[in-house]
C-alpha positions as a Markdown table, in Angstrom:
| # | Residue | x | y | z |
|---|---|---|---|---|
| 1 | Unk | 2.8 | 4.8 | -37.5 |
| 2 | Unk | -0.7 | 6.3 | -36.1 |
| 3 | Unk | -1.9 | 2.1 | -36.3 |
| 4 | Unk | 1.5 | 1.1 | -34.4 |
| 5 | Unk | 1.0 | 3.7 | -31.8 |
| 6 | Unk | -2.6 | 3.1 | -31.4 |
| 7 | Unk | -1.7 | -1.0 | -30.9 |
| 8 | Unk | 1.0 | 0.4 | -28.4 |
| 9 | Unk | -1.7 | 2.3 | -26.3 |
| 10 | Unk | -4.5 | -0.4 | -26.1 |
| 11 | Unk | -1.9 | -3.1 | -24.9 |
| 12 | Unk | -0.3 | -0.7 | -22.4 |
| 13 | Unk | -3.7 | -0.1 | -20.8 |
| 14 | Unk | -4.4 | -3.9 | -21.3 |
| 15 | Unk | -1.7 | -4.7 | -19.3 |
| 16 | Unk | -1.9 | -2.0 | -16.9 |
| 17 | Unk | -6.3 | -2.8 | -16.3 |
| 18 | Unk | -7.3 | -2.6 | -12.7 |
| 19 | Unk | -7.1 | -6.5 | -11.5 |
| 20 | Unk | -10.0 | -6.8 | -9.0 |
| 21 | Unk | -8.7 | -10.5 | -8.2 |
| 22 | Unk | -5.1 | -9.0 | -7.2 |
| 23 | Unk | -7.1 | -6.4 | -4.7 |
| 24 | Unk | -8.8 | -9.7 | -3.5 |
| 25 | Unk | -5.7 | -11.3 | -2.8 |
| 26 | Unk | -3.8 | -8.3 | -1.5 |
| 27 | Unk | -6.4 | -7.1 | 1.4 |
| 28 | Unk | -6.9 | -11.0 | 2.4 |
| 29 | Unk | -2.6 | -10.8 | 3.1 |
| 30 | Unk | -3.2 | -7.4 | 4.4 |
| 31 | Unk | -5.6 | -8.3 | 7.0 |
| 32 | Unk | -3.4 | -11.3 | 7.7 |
| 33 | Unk | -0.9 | -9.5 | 8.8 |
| 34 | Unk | -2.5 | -8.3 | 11.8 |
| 35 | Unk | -3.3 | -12.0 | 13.0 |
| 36 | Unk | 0.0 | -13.0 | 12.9 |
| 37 | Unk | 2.3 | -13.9 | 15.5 |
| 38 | Unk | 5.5 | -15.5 | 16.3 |
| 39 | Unk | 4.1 | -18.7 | 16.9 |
| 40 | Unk | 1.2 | -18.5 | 14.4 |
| 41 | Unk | 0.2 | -20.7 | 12.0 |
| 42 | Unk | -1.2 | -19.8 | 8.2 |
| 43 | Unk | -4.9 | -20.5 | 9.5 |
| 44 | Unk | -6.6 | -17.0 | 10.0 |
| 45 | Unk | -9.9 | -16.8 | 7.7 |
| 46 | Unk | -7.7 | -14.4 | 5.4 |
| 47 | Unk | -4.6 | -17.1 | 5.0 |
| 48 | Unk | -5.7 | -18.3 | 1.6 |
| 49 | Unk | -4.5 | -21.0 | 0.8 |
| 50 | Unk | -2.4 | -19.6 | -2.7 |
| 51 | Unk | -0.2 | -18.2 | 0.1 |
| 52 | Unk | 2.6 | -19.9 | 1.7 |
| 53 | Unk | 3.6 | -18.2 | 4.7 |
| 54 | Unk | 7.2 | -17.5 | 5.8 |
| 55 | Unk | 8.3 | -15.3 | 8.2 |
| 56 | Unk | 7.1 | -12.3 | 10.0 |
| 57 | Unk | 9.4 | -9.2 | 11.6 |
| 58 | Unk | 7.8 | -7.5 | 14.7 |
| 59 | Unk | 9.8 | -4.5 | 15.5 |
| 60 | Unk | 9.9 | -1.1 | 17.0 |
| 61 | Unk | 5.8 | -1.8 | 17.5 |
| 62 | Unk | 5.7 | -2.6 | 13.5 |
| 63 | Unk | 5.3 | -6.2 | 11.9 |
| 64 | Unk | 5.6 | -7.4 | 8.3 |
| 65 | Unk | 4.8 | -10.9 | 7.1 |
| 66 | Unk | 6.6 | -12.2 | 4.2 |
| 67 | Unk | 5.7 | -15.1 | 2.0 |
| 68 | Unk | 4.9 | -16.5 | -1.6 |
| 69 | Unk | 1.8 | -16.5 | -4.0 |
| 70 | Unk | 2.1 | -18.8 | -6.2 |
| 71 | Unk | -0.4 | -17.8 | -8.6 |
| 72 | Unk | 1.5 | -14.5 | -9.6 |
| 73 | Unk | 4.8 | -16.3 | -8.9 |
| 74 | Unk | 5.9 | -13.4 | -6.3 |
| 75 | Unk | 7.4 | -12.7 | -2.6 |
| 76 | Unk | 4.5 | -11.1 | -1.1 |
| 77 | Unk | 5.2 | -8.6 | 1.7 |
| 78 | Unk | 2.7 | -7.0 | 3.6 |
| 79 | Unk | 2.7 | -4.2 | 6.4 |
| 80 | Unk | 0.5 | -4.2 | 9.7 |
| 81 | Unk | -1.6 | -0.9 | 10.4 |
| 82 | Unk | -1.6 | 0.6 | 13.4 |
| 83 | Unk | -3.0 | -1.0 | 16.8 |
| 84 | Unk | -4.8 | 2.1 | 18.1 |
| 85 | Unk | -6.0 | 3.8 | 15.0 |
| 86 | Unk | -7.1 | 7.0 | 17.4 |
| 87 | Unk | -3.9 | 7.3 | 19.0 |
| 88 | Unk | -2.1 | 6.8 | 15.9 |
| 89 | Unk | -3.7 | 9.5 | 14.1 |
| 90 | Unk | -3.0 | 12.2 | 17.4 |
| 91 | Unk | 0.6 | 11.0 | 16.7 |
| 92 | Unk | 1.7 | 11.5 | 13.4 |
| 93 | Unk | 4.4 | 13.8 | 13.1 |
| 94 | Unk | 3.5 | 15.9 | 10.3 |
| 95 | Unk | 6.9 | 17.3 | 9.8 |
| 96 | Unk | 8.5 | 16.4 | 6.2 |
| 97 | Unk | 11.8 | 15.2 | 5.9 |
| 98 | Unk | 14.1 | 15.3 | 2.8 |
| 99 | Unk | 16.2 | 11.5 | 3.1 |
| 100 | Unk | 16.7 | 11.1 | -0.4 |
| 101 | Unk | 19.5 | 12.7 | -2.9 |
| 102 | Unk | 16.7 | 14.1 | -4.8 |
| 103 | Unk | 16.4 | 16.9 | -1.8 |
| 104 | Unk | 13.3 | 17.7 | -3.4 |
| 105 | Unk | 11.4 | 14.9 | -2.7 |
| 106 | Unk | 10.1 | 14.9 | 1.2 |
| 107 | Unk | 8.5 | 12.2 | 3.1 |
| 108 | Unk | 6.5 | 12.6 | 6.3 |
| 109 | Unk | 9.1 | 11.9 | 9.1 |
| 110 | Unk | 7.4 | 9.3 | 11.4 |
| 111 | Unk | 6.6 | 6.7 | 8.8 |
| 112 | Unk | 10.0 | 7.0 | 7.0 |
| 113 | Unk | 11.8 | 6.8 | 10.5 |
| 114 | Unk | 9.7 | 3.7 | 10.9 |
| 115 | Unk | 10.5 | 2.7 | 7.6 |
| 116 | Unk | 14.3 | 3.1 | 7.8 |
| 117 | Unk | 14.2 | 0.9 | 11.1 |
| 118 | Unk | 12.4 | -1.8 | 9.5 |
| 119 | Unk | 14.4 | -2.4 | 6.2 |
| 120 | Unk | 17.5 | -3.9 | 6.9 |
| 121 | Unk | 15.4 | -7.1 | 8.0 |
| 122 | Unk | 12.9 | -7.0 | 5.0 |
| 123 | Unk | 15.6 | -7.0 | 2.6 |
| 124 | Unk | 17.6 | -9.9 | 5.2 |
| 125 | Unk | 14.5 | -11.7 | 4.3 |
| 126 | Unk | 14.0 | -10.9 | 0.9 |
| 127 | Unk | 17.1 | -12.1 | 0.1 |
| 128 | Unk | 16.5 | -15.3 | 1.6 |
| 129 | Unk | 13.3 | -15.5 | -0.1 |
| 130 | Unk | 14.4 | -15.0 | -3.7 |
| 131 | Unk | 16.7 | -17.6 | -3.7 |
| 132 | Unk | 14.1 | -20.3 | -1.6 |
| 133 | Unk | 11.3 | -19.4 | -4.3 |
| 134 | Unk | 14.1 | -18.5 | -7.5 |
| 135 | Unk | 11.8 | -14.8 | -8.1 |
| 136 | Unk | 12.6 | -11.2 | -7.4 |
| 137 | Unk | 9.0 | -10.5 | -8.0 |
| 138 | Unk | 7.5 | -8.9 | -5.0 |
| 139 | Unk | 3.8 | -7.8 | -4.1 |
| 140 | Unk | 4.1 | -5.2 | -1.7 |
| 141 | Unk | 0.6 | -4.6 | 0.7 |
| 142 | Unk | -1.0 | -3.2 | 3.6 |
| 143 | Unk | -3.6 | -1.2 | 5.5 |
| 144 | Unk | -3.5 | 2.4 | 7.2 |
| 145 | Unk | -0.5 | 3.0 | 8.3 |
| 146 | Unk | 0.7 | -0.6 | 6.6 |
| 147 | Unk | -0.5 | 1.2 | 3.0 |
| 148 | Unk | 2.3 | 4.4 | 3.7 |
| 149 | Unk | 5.1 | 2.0 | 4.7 |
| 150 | Unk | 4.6 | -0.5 | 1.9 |
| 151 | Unk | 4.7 | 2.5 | -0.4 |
| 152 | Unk | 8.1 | 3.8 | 1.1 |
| 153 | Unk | 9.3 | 0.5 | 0.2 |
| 154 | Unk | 8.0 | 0.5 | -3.3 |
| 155 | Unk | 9.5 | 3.9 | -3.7 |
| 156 | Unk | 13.0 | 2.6 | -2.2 |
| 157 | Unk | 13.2 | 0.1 | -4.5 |
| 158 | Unk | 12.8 | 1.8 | -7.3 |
| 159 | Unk | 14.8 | 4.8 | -6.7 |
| 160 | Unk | 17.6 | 2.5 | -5.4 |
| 161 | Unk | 17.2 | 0.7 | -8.6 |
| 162 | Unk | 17.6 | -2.6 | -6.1 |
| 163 | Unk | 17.4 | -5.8 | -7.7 |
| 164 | Unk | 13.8 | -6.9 | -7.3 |
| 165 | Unk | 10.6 | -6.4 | -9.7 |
| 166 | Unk | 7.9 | -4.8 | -8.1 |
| 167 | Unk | 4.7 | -7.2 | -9.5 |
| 168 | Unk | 2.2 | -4.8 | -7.6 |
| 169 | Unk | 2.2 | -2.3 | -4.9 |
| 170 | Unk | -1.4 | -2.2 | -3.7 |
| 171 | Unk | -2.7 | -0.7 | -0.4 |
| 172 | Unk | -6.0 | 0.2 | 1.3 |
| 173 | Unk | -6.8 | 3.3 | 3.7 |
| 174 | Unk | -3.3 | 4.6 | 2.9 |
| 175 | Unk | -2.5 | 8.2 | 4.7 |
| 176 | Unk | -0.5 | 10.5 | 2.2 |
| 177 | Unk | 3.0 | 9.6 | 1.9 |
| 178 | Unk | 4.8 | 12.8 | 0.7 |
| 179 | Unk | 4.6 | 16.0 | -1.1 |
| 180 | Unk | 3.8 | 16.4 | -4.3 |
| 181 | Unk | 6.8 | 16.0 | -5.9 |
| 182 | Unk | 7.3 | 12.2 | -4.6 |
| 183 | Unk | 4.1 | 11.9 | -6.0 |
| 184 | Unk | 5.3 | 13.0 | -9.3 |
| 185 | Unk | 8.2 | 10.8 | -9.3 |
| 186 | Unk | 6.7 | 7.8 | -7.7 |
| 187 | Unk | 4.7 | 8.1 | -10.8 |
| 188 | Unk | 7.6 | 8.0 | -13.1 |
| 189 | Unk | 8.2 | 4.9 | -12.4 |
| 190 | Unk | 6.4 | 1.7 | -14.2 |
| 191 | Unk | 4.8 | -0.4 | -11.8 |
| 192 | Unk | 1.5 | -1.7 | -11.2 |
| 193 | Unk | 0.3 | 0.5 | -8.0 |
| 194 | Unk | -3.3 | 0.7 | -6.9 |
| 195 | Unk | -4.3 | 2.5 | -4.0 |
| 196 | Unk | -7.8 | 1.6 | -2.7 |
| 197 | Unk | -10.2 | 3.9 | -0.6 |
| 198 | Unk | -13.2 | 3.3 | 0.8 |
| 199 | Unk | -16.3 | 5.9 | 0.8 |
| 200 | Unk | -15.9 | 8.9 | 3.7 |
| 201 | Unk | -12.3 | 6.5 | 5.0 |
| 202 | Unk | -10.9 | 9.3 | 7.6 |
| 203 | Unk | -6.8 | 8.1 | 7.1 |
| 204 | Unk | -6.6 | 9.2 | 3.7 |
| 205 | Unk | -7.0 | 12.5 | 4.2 |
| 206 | Unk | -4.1 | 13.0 | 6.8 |
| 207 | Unk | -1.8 | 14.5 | 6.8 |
| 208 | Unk | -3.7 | 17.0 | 5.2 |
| 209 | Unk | -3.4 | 18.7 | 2.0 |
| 210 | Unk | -2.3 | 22.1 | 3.6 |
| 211 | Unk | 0.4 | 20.7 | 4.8 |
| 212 | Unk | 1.8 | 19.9 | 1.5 |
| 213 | Unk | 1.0 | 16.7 | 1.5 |
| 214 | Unk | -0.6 | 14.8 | -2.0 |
| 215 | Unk | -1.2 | 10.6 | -2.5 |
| 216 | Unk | 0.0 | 9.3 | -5.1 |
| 217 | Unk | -2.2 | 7.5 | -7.9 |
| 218 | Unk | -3.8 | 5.6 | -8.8 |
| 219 | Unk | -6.6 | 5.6 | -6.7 |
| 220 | Unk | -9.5 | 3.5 | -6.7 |
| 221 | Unk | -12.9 | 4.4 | -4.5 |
| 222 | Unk | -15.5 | 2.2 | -3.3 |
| 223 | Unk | -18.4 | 3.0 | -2.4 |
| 224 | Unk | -20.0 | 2.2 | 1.1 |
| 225 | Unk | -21.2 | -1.4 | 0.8 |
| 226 | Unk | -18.1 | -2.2 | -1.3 |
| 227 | Unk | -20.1 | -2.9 | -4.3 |
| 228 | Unk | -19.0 | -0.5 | -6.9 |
| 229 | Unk | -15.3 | 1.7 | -7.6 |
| 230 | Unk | -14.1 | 4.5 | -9.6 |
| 231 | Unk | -11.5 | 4.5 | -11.5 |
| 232 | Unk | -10.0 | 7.8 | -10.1 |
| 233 | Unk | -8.2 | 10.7 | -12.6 |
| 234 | Unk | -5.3 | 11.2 | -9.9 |
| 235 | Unk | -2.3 | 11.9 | -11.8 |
| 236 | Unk | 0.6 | 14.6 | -11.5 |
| 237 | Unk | -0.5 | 14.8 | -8.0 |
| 238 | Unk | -3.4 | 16.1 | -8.1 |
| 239 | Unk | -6.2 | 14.4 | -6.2 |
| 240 | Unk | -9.4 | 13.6 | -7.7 |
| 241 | Unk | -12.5 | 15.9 | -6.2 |
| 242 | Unk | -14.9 | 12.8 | -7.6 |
| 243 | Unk | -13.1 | 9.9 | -5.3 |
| 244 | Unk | -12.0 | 9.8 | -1.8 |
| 245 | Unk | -11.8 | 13.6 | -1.7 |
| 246 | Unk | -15.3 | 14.3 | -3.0 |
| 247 | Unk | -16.0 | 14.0 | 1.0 |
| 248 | Unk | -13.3 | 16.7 | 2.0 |
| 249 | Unk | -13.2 | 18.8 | 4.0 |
| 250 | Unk | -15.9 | 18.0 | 6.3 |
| 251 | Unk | -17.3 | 14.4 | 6.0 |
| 252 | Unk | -13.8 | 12.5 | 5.3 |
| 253 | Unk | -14.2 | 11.3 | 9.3 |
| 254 | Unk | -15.3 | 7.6 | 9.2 |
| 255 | Unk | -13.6 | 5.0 | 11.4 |
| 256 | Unk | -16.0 | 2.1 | 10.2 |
| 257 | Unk | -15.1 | 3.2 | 6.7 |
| 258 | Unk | -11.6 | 2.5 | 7.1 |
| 259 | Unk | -11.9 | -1.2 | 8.8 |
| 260 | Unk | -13.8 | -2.7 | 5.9 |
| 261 | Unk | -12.2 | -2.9 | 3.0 |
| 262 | Unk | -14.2 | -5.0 | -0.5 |
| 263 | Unk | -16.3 | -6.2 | 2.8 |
| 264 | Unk | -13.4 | -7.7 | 5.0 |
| 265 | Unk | -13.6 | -6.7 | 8.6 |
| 266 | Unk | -9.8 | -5.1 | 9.0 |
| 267 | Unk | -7.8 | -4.9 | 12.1 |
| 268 | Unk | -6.8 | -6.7 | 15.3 |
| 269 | Unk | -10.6 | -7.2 | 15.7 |
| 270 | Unk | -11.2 | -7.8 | 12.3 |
| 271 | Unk | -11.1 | -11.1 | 10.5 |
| 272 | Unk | -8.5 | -12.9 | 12.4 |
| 273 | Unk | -10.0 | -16.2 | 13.6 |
């Protein structure tokens, strides 16, 4: 029995191993998103060519770009940041609202209003998708603000128990989300999530813990030239003092830090043409 279990654990972390070449591929779609346009074609110097672009939603001053990767066989879909990352910061409401039957779980009110405006089109799309491409796999992506909706999506899917198979949720420069108990919960749930910081990264630590805010895990922290990561003990909730938070609570204030992410310039000025 002690052999079984033991063979259990070491293919359940096998299987569950960071995957730096997924991180690759996620922040080149991730920085995509912000070069896209109506009229754009797949041609930034982030479009890789494993992607085939499909369609893209600009809403409510949000856009998601949708497509498919073929090497993981999966709808990728991928969340802008914001435009005006100072302004965007002033703005966020850090009031907590409780949207789900679960009244203990609470979200921060802004991005889950943005959220809720935005998903009757993703899932329009995703439907359409699934049936172009025959997978419900999905890898759900983006940056700053991008990171907390793409996580709200994650989360809505799984909670929902809608019919799609979450392949990877993987975001970078993500602000916190929720309180700790959607941390907890998001947690419960067995997906593939990674969510990438960067050094002294300012958005991660907002809203701030004393708010009763908390990420969820699992983090991974570069350093600053994007060399090197930790593989952060985040779990329950709890925030590891070694990673992103090692800088709290008086160095976490780097802009730079937060537009280069495994040394790709992100943004609307960042790698776009």
């Amino acid at each position: 029995m002690l052999i079984l279990f033991l063979i259990i654990l070491f293919f359940s972390n096998f299987i569950y191993a960071y995957d730096n070449h997924l991180t690759y591929v996620a922040v080149n779609i991730s920085q995509a998103t912000y070069c896209m346009t109506q009229t754009s074609m797949w041609d930034c110097i982030t479009c890789d060519i494993d992607n085939s672009y499909d369609n893209i939603i600009i809403q409510n001053g949000e856009q998601v770009i949708f497509g498919y990767n073929k090497e993981y066989n999966s709808i990728f879909v991928s969340f802008r940041g914001s435009e005006n990352i100072q302004n965007w910061i002033s703005n966020i409401q850090v009031s907590q609202i409780n949207p789900y039957t679960d009244h203990n779980i609470a979200v921060e009110k802004g991005f889950y209003n943005l959220f809720d405006s935005l998903q009757i089109n993703i899932y329009n799309v995703l439907k359409d998708l699934t049936f172009k491409y025959n997978t419900n796999q999905i890898i759900l992506t983006g940056h700053s603000l991008g990171g907390a909706l793409a996580t709200l999506n994650a989360f809505d899917i799984l909670y929902y128990k809608k019919d799609y198979k979450i392949h990877s949720l993987i975001t970078f420069g993500s602000p916190r989300v929720g309180n700790k108990y959607f941390a907890i919960i998001f947690e419960s749930y067995d997906i593939y999530s990674n969510r990438i910081t960067h050094f002294y990264d300012i958005v991660p630590h907002v809203p701030e813990e004393f708010l009763g805010y908390r990420h969820i895990s699992q983090e991974i922290w570069y350093n600053e030239p994007n060399t090197k990561y930790i593989l952060c003990n985040d779990k329950n909730g709890n925030e590891d003092k070694n990673c992103s938070n090692s800088c709290s609570p008086t160095k976490c204030k780097s802009i730079s830090d937060h537009f280069n992410y495994l040394q790709i310039i992100m943004g609307v000025d960042g790698y776009c043409w």
